[in-house]
C-alpha positions as CSV (number, residue, x, y, z in Angstrom):
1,X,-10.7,-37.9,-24.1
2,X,-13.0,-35.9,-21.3
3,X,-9.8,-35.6,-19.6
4,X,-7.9,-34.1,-22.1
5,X,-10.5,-31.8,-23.3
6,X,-10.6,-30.7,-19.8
7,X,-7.2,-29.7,-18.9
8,X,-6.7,-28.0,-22.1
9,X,-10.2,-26.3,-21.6
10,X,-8.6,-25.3,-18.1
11,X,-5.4,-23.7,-19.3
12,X,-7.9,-21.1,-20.8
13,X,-10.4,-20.3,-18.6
14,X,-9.1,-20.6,-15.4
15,X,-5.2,-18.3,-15.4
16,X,-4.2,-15.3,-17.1
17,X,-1.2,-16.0,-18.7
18,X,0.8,-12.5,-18.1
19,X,4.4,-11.6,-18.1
20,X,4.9,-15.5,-17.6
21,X,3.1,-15.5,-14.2
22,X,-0.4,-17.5,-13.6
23,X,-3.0,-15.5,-11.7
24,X,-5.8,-17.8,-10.5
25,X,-9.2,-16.4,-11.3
26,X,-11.3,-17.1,-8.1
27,X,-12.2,-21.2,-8.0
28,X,-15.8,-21.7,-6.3
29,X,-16.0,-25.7,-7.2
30,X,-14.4,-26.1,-3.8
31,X,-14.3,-24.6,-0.4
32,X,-10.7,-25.5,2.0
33,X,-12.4,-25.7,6.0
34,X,-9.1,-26.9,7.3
35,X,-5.4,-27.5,6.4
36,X,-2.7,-29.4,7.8
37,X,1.2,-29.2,6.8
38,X,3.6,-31.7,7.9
39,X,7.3,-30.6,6.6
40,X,11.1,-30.9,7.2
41,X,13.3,-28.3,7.0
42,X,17.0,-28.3,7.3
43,X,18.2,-25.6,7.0
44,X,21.6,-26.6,6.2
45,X,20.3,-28.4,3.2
46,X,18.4,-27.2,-0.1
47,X,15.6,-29.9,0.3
48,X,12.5,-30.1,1.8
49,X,9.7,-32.7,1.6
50,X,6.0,-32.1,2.8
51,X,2.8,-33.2,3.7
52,X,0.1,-31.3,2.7
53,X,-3.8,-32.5,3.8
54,X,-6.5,-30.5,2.8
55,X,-10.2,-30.9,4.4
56,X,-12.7,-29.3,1.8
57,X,-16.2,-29.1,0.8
58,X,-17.3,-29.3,-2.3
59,X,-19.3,-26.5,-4.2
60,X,-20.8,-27.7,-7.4
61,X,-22.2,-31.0,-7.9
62,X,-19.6,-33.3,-9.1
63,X,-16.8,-31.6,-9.4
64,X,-14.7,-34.6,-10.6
65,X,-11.4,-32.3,-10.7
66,X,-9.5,-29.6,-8.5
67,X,-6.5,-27.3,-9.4
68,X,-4.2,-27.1,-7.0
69,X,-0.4,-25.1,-7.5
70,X,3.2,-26.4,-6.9
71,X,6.3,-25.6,-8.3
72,X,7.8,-28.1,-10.9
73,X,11.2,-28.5,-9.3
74,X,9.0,-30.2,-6.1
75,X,8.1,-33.4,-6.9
76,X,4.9,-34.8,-6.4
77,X,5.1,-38.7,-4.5
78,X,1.4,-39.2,-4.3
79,X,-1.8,-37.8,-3.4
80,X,-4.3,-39.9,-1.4
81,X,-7.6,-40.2,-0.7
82,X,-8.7,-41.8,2.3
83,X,-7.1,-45.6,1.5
84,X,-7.1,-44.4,-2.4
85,X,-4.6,-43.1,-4.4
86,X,-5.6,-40.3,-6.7
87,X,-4.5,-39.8,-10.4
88,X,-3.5,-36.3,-11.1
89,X,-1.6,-34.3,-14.0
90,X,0.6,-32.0,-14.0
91,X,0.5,-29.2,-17.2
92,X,3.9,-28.6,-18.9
93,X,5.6,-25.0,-18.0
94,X,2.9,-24.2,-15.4
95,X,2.8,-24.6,-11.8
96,X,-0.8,-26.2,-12.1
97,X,-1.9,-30.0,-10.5
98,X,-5.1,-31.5,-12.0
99,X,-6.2,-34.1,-9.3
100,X,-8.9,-36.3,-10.2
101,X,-11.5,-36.5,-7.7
102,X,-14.4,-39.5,-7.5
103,X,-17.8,-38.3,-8.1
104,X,-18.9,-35.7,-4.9
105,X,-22.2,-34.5,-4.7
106,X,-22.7,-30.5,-3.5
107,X,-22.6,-30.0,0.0
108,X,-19.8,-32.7,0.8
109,X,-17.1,-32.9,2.7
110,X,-14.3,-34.4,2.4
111,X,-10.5,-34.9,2.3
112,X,-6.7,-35.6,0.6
113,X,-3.3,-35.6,1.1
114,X,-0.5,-34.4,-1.2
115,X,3.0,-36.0,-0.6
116,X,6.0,-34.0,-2.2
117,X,9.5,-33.4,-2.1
118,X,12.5,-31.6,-3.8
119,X,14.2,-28.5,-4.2
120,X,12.6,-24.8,-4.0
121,X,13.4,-22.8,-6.6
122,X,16.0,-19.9,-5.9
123,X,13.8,-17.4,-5.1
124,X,13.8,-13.8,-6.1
125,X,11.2,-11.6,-5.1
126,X,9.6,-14.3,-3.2
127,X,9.2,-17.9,-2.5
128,X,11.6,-20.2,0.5
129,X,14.8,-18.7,1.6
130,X,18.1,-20.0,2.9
131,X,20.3,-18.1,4.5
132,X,22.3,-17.7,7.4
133,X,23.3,-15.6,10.6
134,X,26.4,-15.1,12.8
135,X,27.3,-18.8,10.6
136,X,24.4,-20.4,11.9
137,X,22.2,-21.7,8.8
138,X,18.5,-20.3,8.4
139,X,15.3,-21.1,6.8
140,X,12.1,-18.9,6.0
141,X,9.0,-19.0,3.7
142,X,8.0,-15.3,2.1
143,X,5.1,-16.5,-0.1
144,X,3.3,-12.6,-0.8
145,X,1.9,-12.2,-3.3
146,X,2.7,-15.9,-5.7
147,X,5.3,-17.2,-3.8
148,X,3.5,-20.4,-1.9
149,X,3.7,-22.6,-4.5
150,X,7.4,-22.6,-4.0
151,X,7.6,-24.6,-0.7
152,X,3.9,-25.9,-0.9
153,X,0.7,-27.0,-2.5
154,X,-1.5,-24.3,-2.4
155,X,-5.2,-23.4,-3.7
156,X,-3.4,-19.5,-4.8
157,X,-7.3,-18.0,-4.4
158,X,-7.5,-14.7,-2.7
159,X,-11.6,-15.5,-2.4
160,X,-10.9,-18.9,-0.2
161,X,-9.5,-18.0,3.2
162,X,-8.4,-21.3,5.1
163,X,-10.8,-21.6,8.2
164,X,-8.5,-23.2,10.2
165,X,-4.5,-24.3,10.0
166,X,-2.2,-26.6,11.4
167,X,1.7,-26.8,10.9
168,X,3.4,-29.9,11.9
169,X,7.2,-28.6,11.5
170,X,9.9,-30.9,12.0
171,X,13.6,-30.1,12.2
172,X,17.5,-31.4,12.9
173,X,17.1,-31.0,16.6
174,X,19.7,-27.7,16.7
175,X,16.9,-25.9,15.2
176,X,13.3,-24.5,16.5
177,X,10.6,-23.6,14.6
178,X,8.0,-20.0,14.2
179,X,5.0,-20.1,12.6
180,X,1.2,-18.9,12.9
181,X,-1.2,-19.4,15.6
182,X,-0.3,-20.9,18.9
183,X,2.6,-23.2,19.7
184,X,1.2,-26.5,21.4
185,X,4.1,-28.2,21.5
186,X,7.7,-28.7,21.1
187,X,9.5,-31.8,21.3
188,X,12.5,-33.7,20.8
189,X,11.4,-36.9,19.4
190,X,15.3,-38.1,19.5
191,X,18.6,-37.0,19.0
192,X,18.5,-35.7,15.5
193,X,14.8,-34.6,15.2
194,X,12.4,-31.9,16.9
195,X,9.0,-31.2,16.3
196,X,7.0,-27.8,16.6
197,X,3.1,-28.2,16.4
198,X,1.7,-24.5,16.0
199,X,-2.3,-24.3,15.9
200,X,-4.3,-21.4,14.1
201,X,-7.9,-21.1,14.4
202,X,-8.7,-17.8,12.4
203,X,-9.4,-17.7,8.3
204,X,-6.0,-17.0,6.7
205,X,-5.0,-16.3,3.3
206,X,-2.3,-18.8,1.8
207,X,0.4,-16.3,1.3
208,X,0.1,-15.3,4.8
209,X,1.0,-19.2,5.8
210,X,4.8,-18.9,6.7
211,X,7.7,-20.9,8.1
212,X,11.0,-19.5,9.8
213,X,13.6,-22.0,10.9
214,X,17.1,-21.6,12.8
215,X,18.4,-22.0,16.6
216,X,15.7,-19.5,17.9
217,X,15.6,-18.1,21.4
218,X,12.1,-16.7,22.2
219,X,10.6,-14.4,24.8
220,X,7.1,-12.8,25.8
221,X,5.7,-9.3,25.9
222,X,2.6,-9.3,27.7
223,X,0.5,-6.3,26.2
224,X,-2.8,-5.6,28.4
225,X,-6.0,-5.1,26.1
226,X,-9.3,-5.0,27.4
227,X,-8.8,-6.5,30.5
228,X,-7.2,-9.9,29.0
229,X,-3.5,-9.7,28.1
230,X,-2.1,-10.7,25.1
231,X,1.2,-12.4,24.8
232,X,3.6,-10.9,22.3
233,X,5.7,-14.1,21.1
234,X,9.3,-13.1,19.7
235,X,11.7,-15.6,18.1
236,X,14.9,-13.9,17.7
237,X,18.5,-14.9,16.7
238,X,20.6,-15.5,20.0
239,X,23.0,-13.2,19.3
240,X,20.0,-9.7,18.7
241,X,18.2,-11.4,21.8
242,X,19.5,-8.5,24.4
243,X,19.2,-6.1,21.9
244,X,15.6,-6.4,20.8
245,X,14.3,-7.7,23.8
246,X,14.6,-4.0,25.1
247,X,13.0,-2.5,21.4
248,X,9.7,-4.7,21.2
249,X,7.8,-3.3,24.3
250,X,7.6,0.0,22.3
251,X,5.1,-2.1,20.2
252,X,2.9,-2.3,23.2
253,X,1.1,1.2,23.5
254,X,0.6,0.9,19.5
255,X,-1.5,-1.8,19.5
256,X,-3.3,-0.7,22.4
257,X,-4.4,2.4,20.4
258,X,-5.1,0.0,17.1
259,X,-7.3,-2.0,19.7
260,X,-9.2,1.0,20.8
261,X,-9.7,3.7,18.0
262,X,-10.6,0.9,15.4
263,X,-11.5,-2.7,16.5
264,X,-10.3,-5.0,19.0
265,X,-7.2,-7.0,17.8
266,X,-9.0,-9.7,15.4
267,X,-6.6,-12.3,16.5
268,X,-6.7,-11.7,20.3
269,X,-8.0,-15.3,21.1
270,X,-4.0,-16.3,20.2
271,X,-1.2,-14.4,19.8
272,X,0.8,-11.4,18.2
273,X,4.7,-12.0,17.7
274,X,8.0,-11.7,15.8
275,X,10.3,-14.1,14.3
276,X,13.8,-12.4,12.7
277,X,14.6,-13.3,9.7
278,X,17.3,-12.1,7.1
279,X,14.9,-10.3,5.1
280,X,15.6,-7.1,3.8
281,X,12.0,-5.5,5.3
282,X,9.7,-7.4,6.8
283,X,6.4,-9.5,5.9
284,X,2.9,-9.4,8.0
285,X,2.4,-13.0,8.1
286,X,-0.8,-13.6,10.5
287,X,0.1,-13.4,14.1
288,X,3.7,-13.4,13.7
289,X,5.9,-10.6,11.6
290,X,8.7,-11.7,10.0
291,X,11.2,-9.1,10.2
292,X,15.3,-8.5,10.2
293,X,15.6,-4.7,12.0
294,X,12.9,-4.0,15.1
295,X,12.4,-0.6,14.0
296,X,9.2,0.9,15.5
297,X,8.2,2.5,11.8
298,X,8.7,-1.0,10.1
299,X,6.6,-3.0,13.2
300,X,3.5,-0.7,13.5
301,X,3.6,-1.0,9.8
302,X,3.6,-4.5,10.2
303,X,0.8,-4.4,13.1
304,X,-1.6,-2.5,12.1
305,X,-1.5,-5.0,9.0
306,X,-3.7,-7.0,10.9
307,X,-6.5,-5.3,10.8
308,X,-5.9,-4.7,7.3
309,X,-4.6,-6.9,5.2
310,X,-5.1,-10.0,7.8
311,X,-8.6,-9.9,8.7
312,X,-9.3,-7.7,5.9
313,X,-7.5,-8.6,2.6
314,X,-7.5,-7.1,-0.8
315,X,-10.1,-8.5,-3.3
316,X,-7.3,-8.8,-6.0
317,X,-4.2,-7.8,-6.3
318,X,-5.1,-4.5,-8.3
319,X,-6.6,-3.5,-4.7
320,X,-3.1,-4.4,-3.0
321,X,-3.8,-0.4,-1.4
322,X,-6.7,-2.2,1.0
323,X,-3.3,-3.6,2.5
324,X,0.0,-1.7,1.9
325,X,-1.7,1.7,2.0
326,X,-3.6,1.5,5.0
327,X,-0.9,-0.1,6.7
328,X,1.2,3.5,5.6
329,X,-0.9,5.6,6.6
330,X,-1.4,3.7,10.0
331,X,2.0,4.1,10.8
332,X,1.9,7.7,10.1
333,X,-1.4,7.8,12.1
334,X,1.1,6.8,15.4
335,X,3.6,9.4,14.3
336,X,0.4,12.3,14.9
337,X,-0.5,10.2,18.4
338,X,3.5,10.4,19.6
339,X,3.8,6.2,19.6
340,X,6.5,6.3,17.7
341,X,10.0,8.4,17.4
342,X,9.8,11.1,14.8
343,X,7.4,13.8,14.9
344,X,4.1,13.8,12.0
345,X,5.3,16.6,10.6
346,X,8.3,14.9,9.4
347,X,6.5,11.6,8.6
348,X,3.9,13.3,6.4
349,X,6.3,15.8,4.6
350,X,8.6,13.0,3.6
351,X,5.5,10.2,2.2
352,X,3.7,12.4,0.8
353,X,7.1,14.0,-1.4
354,X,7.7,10.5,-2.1
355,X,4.3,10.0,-3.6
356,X,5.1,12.4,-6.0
357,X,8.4,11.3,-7.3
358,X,6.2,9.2,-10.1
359,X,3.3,10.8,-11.2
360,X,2.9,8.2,-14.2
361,X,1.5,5.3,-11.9
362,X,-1.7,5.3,-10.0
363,X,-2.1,3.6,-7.1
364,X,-4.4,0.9,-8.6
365,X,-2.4,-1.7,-9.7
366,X,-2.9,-2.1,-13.7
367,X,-0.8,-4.9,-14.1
368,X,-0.4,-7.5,-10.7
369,X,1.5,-9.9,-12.3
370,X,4.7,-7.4,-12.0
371,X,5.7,-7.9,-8.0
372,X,7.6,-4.4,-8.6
373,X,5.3,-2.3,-9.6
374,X,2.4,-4.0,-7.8
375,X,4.8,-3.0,-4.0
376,X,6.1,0.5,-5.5
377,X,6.8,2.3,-2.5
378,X,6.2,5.5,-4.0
379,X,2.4,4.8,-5.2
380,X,1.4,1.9,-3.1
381,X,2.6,2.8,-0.2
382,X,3.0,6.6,-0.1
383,X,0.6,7.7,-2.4
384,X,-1.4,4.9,-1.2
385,X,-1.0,6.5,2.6
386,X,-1.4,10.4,1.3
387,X,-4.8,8.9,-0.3
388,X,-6.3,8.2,3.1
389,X,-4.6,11.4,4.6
390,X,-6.4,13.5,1.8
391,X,-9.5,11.8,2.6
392,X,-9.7,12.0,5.8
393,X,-9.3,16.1,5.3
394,X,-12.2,16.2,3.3
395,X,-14.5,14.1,5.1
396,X,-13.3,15.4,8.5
397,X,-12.4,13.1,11.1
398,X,-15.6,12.4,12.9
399,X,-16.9,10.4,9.5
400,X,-13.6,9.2,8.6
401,X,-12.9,7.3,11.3
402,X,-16.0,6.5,11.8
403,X,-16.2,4.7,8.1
404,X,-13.1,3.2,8.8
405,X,-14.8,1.2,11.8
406,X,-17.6,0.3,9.8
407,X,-15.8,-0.9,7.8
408,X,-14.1,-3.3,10.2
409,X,-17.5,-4.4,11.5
410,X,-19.1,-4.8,8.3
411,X,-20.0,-8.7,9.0
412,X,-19.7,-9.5,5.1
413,X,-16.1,-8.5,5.1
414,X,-14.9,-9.3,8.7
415,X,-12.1,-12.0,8.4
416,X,-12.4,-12.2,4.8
417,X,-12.0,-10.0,1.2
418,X,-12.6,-6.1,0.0
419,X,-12.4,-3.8,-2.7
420,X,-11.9,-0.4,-3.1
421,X,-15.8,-0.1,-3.6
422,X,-16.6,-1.5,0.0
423,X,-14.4,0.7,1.2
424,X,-15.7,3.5,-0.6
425,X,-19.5,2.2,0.1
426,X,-18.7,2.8,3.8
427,X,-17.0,6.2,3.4
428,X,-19.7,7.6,1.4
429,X,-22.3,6.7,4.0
430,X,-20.7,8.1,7.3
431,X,-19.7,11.3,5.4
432,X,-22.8,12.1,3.2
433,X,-20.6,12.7,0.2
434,X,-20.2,10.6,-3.4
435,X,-16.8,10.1,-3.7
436,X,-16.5,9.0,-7.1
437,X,-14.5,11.9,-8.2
438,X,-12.1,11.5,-5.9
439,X,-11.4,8.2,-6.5
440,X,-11.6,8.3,-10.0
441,X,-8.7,11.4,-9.6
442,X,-6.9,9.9,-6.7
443,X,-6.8,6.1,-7.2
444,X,-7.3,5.2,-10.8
445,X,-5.9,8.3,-12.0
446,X,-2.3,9.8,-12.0
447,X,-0.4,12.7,-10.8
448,X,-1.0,15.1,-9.0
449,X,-2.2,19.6,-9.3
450,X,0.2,21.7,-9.1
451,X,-1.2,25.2,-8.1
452,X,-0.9,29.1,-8.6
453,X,-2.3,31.9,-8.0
454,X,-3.6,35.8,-7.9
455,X,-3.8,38.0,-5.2
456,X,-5.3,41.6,-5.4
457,X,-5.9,43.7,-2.7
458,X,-6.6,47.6,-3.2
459,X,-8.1,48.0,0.4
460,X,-7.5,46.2,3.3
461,X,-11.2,45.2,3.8
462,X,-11.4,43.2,0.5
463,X,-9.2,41.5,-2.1
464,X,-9.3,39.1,-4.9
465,X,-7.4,35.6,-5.6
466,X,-7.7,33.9,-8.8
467,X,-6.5,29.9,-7.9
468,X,-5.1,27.9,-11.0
469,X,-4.2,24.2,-11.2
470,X,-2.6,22.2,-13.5
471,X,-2.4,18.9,-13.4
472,X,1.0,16.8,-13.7
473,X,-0.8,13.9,-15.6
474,X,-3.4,14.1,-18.6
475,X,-5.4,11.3,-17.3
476,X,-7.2,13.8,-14.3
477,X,-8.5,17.0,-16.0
478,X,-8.9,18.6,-12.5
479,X,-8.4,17.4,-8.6
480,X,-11.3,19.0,-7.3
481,X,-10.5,19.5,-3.4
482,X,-10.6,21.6,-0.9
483,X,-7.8,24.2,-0.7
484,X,-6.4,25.7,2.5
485,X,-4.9,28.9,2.4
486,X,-2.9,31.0,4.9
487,X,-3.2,35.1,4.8
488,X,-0.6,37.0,6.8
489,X,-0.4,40.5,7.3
490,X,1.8,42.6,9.5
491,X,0.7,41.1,12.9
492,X,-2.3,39.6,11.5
493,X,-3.2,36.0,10.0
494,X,-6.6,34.2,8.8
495,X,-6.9,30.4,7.1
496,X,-9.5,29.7,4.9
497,X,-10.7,27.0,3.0
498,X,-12.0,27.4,-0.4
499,X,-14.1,24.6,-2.7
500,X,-12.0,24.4,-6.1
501,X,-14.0,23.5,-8.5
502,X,-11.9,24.8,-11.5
503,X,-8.8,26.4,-12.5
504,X,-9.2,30.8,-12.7
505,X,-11.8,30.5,-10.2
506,X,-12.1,33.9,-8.3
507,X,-12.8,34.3,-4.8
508,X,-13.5,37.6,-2.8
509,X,-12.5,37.6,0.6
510,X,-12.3,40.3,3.1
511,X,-9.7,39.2,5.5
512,X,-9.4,42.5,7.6
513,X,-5.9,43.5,7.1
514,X,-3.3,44.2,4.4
515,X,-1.9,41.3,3.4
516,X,1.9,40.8,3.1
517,X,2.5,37.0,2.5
518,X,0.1,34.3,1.1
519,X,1.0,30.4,2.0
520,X,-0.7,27.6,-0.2
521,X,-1.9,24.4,1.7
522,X,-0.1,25.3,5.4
523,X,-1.0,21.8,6.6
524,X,-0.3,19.8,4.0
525,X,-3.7,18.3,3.4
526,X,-3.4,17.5,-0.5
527,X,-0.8,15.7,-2.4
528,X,0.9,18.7,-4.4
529,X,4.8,20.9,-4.4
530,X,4.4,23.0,-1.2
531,X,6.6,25.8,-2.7
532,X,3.9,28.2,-3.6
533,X,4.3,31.1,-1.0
534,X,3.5,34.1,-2.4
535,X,4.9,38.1,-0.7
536,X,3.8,40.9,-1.4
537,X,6.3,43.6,-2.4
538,X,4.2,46.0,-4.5
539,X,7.3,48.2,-5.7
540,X,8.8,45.3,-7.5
541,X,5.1,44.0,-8.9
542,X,4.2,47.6,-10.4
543,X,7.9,48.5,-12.0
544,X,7.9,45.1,-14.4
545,X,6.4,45.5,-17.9
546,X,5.0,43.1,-20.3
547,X,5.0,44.7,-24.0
548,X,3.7,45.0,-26.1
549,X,0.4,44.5,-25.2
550,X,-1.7,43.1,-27.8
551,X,1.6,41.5,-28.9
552,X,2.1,39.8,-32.1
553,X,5.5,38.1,-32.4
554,X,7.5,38.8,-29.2
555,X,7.2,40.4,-25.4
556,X,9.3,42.1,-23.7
557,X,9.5,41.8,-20.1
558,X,11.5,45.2,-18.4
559,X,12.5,44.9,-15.0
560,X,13.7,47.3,-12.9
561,X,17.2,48.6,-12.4
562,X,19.0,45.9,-9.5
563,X,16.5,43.2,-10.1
564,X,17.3,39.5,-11.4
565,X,14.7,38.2,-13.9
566,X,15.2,34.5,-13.1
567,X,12.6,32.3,-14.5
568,X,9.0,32.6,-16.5
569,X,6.2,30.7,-16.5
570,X,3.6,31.0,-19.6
571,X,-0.2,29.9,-19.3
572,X,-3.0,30.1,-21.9
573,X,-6.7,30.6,-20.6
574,X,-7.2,26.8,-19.4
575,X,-4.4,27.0,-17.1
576,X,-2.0,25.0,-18.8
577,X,0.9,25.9,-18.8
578,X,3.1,26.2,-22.5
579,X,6.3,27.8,-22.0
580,X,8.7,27.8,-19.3
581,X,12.5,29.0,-18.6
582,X,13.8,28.3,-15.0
583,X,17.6,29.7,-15.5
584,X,17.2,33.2,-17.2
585,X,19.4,35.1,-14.6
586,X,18.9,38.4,-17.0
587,X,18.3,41.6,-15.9
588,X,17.0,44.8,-17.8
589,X,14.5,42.9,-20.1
590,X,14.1,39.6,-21.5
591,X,12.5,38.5,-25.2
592,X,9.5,36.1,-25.2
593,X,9.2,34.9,-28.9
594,X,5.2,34.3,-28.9
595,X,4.7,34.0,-32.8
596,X,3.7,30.4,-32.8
597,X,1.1,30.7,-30.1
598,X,-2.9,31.1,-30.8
599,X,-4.9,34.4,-30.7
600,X,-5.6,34.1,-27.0
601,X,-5.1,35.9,-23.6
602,X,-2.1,34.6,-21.7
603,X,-0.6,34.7,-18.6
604,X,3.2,35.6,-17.4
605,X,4.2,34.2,-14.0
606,X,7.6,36.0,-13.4
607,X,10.2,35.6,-10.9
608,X,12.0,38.8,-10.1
609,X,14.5,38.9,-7.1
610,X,13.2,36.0,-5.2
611,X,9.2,37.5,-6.1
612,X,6.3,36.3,-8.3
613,X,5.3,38.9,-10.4
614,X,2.3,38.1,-12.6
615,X,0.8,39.6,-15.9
616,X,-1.6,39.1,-18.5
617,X,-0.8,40.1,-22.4
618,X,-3.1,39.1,-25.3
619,X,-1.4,37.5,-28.3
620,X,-3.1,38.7,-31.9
C-alpha cells in the first residue's frame, strides 16, 4: 500500500504533464558521482541493448526510491544491486522507472546497474538515429533537450551534472565508435566485435552524453593554447575525409581567441573534436560536435558552446538563451574579430532582421515542453544574439566583457547551472547599472520600437528633434535605450547619442552646420527597421498643407504640382500610431476622414516624392 501511495503521489509532484511531455522538476534525494554505459550498436539493425551503472550518493535519509527515465519500447531485463536484484515499476504512458532502493542513510554512497534492450523509438526532433552515408549504414544519439531516454536510462535533471563518465561502446567490427572525453582504447576483441572505451572526467549534463557510430576515419588538429596543445579529434566519413580535413584548421585561431578574451577552454585537460553525422545542423555534445557540413559559422557556433552551455548550462529550459544565444552572438563576435568568412556587417544586419521577423515571442521560453518554439531561430538564437549585442552597447565593452568573465569565474556556477539572474547579477555589478528594465523589455517582453522623428533647424547653430517610438508589441510600453544618431550637412557630419526616456521627447542640439540628411541608429546598436533616414528638402516640406486646421470631419493634405503623395502615417499624442495608408500614389490632395477620432492633437507623417514631410492638425 506505501508503495502504491507513493508512485501515484509521484506522478503529481514530481513532472509537469504538458503537451504530452514529462519535465522533471529538479530531484535532490540523490546525487550521480559517476556513470558507466556499456552498449551495442549496429548500425545496420534497429536494436540496441545497454548497460547502464550508476554510482550515486544519497541526499535525504532513506530515500527508499529513485526515478530514473527510459522509453517504453526499451525493455528493462533487470536492475542490480551489488549481488541483489532490485524491484522497480514502471508507470503506464510515461517514461518513468520507480526502483526500489534498501534503506540508505544520508551521506551514502553507493551503486546499481540497469540492464535493457529493444527498439528506440523513431525519433523526430530528437532521440537515436539511423541513417546512412555513401550506402554505408550509420548510428547517432541527439538527446537535446528530452531525447536521452530514447537510447538510455537517464536521471533527465538539469541541476545533477554527472561528475565523471565512461562509455564502453561495442560494435560489428566494420564500425568505430565517437564519443565524449578521451579515447583509451580501441580493440578488436574478434572477428565480429570491436570495442571503443572513451573516458570523461568533467561534470556533464545527460543530454550532452552522445554516441555516433559508422566506419569512421579520424585525424588530429593540434591547436596551441597556453603553451600546452590541444588535440582537435575529428571522426569523419571516409569519403568527406580530404575534404574537411583542409576546413577544420580554420577552427583553430577561434578557439584561441575564446581561450583568451574569456576563459581558458574548460575542457583543456582532454580534448575538442568532430564526429559527422547526417544531421541537418549540428549538436554541441561536450568535447566532440556532432555535425554534417564543416562550415566555419556552424563550428564556432558549436565551440564557443563550451563555454556556454557545457561548462555553463541553462538552469531550465525557459533560460535555453544562457546556451543558444550566447553561442549566436559568439559567432558573430568572430565575424567583428575577422576569424571567420563574411564581414560583421553582414552577420549583424542579417540576425538582427531575423530577430524581428516574430515580434510575438520573447526570447524566454514560456512553454519548454514545445522543442520548436523552445530552438526558434528567430528569438532564441537571433534575438537571443541581438540581446547581448544591445547590451553590450549600453554597458560599453570594458564592463561587458568584463561581466561576461565573471561570470565564467563565478566558482558557484563554474561547471555547473545558471539563470538569467546570475547573469544579470554579474552585468549589473561590472557596469554600475540595474538592468531590470532592460530585461524585463528585452527578454520577457516582445517586439521591438519602431522609431520617428522631428527635425527643426532655423539656424545653423541650433535645431530641435522630437524622437517617437512605438512599440511593435503591447507587452513593452517603451524600450528605453540609448539612441545613436547621425547629422550630415554639406561636407559636415556629427553622431550623438541621446538617453530616450519617452516618446515626443525634445532635444536641442547645436551641431554647427546646416543639416541636410538625418540617419537613425548608423551602427545598428538596437534591434529596430533601419529605414528611418530622414533629408531635408525644405521646398517640398513648406508647399504641403494639412487643412483644415482645427479639423472636424476630414483633412486635406495639398501637395504640390509634380509631387507623388505616396503613403501617411497618423499618430495621436502618445505616439501610437492609428491610421496608415502605404499605397496612395495620388497627387494634388488626398482626403483623411478623421470623424471617428477623439478631440486630440495629431500628427501626419507624409511621404511626398521619396520625402517625409510631417504636420500637426488638432481634431475638434
Amino acid at each position: 500500500m506505501k508503495a502504491v501511495f507513493f508512485i501515484v503521489f509521484l506522478a503529481f509532484i514530481e513532472f509537469f504533464p504538458l503537451h504530452g511531455m514529462e519535465i522533471p522538476l529538479p530531484d535532490s534525494s540523490w546525487d550521480i558521482t559517476f556513470q558507466r554505459l556499456e552498449i551495442y550498436i549496429n548500425p545496420a539493425t534497429t536494436g540496441i541493448r545497454g548497460k547502464q551503472t550508476f554510482h550515486f550518493i544519497s541526499r535525504q535519509p532513506s530515500p527508499d526510491t529513485i526515478v530514473v527515465f527510459l522509453h517504453d519500447s526499451l525493455s528493462i531485463d533487470s536492475v542490480v544491486q551489488r549481488t541483489s536484484r532490485l524491484r522497480f515499476d514502471r508507470l503506464p504512458s510515461s517514461l518513468r522507472v520507480v526502483i526500489h532502493l534498501p534503506a540508505m542513510e544520508k551521506g551514502k554512497y553507493d551503486s546499481l546497474s540497469i540492464y535493457y534492450h529493444g527498439n528506440p523509438p523513431d525519433p523526430s526532433f530528437y532521440g537515436y538515429f539511423r541513417k546512412s552515408h555513401n550506402d554505408i549504414p550509420e548510428a547517432w544519439t541527439l538527446s537535446e533537450p528530452f531525447g536521452i531516454p530514447y537510447w538510455m536510462p537517464s536521471k533527465m535533471d538539469l541541476y545533477d551534472k554527472i561528475d565523471s563518465l565512461d562509455m564502453w561502446i561495442f560494435t560489428p567490427v566494420l564500425y568505430r565508435a565517437a564519443s565524449n572525453g578521451l579515447l583509451i582504447s580501441e580493440t578488436i576483441v574478434n572477428d565480429s566485435l570491436r570495442v571503443a572505451y572513451w573516458k570523461h572526467r568533467y561534470p556533464i549534463m545527460p543530454y550532452l552524453i552522445a554516441v555516433a557510430v559508422t566506419n569512421y576515419v579520424d585525424y588530429t588538429d593540434t591547436i596551441p593554447l597556453r603553451g600546452k596543445k590541444l588535440p582537435m579529434v575529428n571522426y569523419v566519413y571516409p569519403e568527406s575525409f580530404e575534404t574537411v580535413r583542409k576546413l577544420t584548421p580554420a577552427l583553430i585561431p577561434v578557439m584561441q581567441f575564446f581561450d583568451s578574451i574569456f576563459i581558458p577552454y574548460p575542457f583543456s585537460g582532454e580534448k575538442y573534436g568532430h564526429a559527422q553525422v547526417s544531421l541537418s545542423g549540428a549538436m554541441e555534445n561536450q568535447t566532440m560536435t556532432f555535425t554534417v557540413s564543416f562550415d566555419n559559422d556552424l563550428l564556432t557556433h558549436e565551440l564557443a558552446h563550451h563555454w556556454f552551455g557545457n561548462y555553463i548550462t541553462c538552469a531550465s529550459w525557459n533560460d535555453i538563451w544562457i546556451n543558444e544565444g550566447f553561442a549566436t552572438w559568439c559567432t558573430g563576435l568572430a565575424h567583428e574579430h575577422g576569424l571567420v568568412k563574411g564581414t560583421f556587417s553582414d552577420w549583424l544586419k542579417k540576425t538582427m532582421l531575423r530577430s524581428m521577423l516574430n515580434d510575438s515571442g520573447s526570447v524566454y521560453v514560456p512553454d519548454p515542453t514545445n522543442p520548436y518554439r523552445t530552438f526558434d531561430y528567430n528569438l532564441t538564437y537571433c534575438k537571443g544574439a541581438m540581446l547581448l549585442h544591445m547590451l553590450r552597447w549600453i554597458t560599453g565593452d570594458q564592463a561587458f566583457f568584463a561581466g561576461i568573465r565573471n561570470y565564467l569565474q563565478d566558482p558557484s556556477l563554474a561547471y555547473g547551472v545558471a539563470s538569467v539572474k546570475d547573469f544579470k547579477k554579474h552585468m549589473e555589478k561590472t557596469s554600475a547599472k540595474n538592468l531590470d528594465e532592460f530585461f524585463n523589455d528585452w527578454y520577457y517582453g516582445r517586439g521591438f520600437p519602431k522609431y520617428s522623428f522631428q527635425w527643426q533647424q532655423s539656424k545653423k547653430e541650433e535645431g530641435v528633434l522630437i524622437l517617437y517610438q512605438i512599440p511593435s508589441h503591447p507587452s513593452v510600453s517603451f524600450f528605453e535605450m540609448p539612441v545613436e544618431i547621425k547629422f550630415e550637412g554639406t561636407d559636415s557630419d556629427t553622431t550623438i547619442v541621446f538617453d530616450h526616456h519617452y516618446s515626443g521627447e525634445r532635444f536641442t542640439i547645436a551641431p554647427g552646420f546646416y543639416v541636410k540628411k538625418i540617419i537613425l541608429d548608423p551602427g545598428w546598436h538596437i534591434v529596430t527597421p533601419h529605414d528611418t533616414v530622414w533629408t531635408n528638402i525644405p521646398l517640398v516640406a513648406d508647399s504641403v498643407k494639412v487643412y483644415p486646421n482645427p479639423a472636424h470631419e476630414f483633412v486635406e493634405i495639398e501637395i504640390p504640382p509634380g509631387s507623388l503623395l505616396q503613403e501617411y502615417r497618423l499618430y495621436n499624442e502618445s505616439g501610437q500610431e492609428i491610421k496608415t495608408n502605404y499605397n496612395i500614389k495620388a497627387v494634388n490632395h488626398y482626403c483623411i476622414d478623421v470623424s471617428s477620432l477623439a478631440q486630440n492633437t495629431y500628427l501626419l507623417i507624409i511621404k511626398v516624392s521619396d520625402n517625409t514631410v510631417r504636420k500637426k492638425f488638432v481634431k475638434r
